[in-house]
C-alpha positions, 0 to 999 in steps of 0.5 A: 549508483545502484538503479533498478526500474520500477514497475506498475501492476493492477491489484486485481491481478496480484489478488488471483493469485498471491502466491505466484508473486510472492518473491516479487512483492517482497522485492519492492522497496517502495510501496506507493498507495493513491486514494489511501483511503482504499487500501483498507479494503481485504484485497489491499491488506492481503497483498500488503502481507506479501511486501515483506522487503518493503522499506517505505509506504507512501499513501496519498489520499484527500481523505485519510481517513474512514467512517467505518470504522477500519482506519486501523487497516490503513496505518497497518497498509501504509503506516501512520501518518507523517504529515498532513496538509489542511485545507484551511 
């Protein structure tokens, strides 16, 4: 079995520099996105352009959705949705 380790970094510092880290986000496989809500933000869209390998995105939000009218930029971050649990 083929393991590889994972790795957490903080937005602001791929954003000063995206270039720099180009070979690797497009290693990363598995893009996880807490508070989705946010990744329509230009700092999100702009990194999610560098992870070019990545094979799944997985977004987790209590709110998946916005009011400003750009939730068009979360489903081209994270994909569309799969599934949904209601409150109710």
């Amino acid at each position: 079995m083929n393991t590889r380790p994972y790795s957490k970094t903080k937005l602001k510092t791929l954003n000063k520099n995206p270039d720099k880290y180009k070979e690797y986000l497009s290693s990363i496989r598995l893009a996880i996105f807490d508070e989705t809500h946010k990744v329509a933000s230009e700092s999100y869209v702009k990194i999610s352009k560098h992870l070019t390998g990545t094979e799944y995105r997985l977004g987790l939000s209590g709110t998946a959705w916005r009011n400003d009218g750009n939730d068009m930029k979360l489903t081209a971050v994270t994909g569309n949705i799969i599934h949904a649990v209601n409150s109710k």
